[in-house]
N, C-alpha and C positions, 0 to 999 in steps of 0.2 A: 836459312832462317831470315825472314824479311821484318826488316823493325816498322814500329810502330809509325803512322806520319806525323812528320810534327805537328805542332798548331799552328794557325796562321800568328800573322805578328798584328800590333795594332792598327797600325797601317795599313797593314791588307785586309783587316777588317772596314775600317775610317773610307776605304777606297770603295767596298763594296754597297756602303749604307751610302757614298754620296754617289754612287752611279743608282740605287732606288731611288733617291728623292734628292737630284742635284740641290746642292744648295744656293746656285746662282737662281734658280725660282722662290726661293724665299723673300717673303716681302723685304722692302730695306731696312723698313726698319727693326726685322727681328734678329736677335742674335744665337745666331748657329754658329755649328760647333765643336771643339773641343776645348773643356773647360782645364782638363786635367790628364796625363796619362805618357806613357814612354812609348813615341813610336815601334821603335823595337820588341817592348813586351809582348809575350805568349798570351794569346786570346785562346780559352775553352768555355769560356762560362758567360755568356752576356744577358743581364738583369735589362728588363723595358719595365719602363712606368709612366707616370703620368708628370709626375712633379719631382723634382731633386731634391727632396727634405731628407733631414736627418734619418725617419723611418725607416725609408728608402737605400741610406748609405748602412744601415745597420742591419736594413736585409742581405745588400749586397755580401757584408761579409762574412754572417753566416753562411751563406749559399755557396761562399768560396767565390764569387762572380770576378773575372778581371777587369770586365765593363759594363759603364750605366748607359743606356742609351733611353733621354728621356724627351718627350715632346716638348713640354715647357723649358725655358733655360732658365740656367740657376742665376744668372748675369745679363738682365736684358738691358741695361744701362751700363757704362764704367761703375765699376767701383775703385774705393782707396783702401781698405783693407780686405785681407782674409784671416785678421786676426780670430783663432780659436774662442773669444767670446761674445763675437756675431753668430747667428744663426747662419747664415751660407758660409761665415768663415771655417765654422765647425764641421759642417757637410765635406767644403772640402780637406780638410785636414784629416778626416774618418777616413777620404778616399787615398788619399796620398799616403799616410801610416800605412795602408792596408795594401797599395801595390795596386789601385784601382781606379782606372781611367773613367770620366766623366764624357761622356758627348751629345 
């Protein structure tokens, strides 16, 4: 009886989206990325969008998704909080409750 294969991990995911589109070709001043997410974690399910809003995080976790991989980033400047009642604070704190990597 032969099992199932695992799923890859974040990482081996994170590895194969920067050998598509290295990110040392991104302009400098964009910010690429991982916003959020546990190398280690089991990747089956990965959500693409356009922008990292809240809609976005609340698809993801209906769909079950482990990862968001979105064109725009959710942090193209520093920020000083991710307090839950910002608007990006809340994206990521949707994502993190839910076990679900941002990049």
């Amino acid at each position: 009886m032969s099992s199932a294969p695992s799923a890859p991990r974040l990482s081996e995911v994170l590895g194969a989206l920067d050998a598509l589109w290295p990110p040392e070709r991104a302009e400098q001043w964009d910010a690429v990325g991982t916003v959020c997410g546990d190398p280690e974690a089991p990747v089956t399910r990965v959500l693409f969008a356009v922008d990292p809003v809240q809609d976005i995080a609340d698809e993801a976790v209906r769909l079950g998704a482990e990862l968001v991989v979105t064109h725009h980033p959710l942090y193209l400047r520093g920020t000083t909080t991710v307090a839950a009642s910002t608007f990006k604070g809340r994206v990521v704190h949707t994502l993190i409750k839910n076990d679900i990597a941002l990049h």
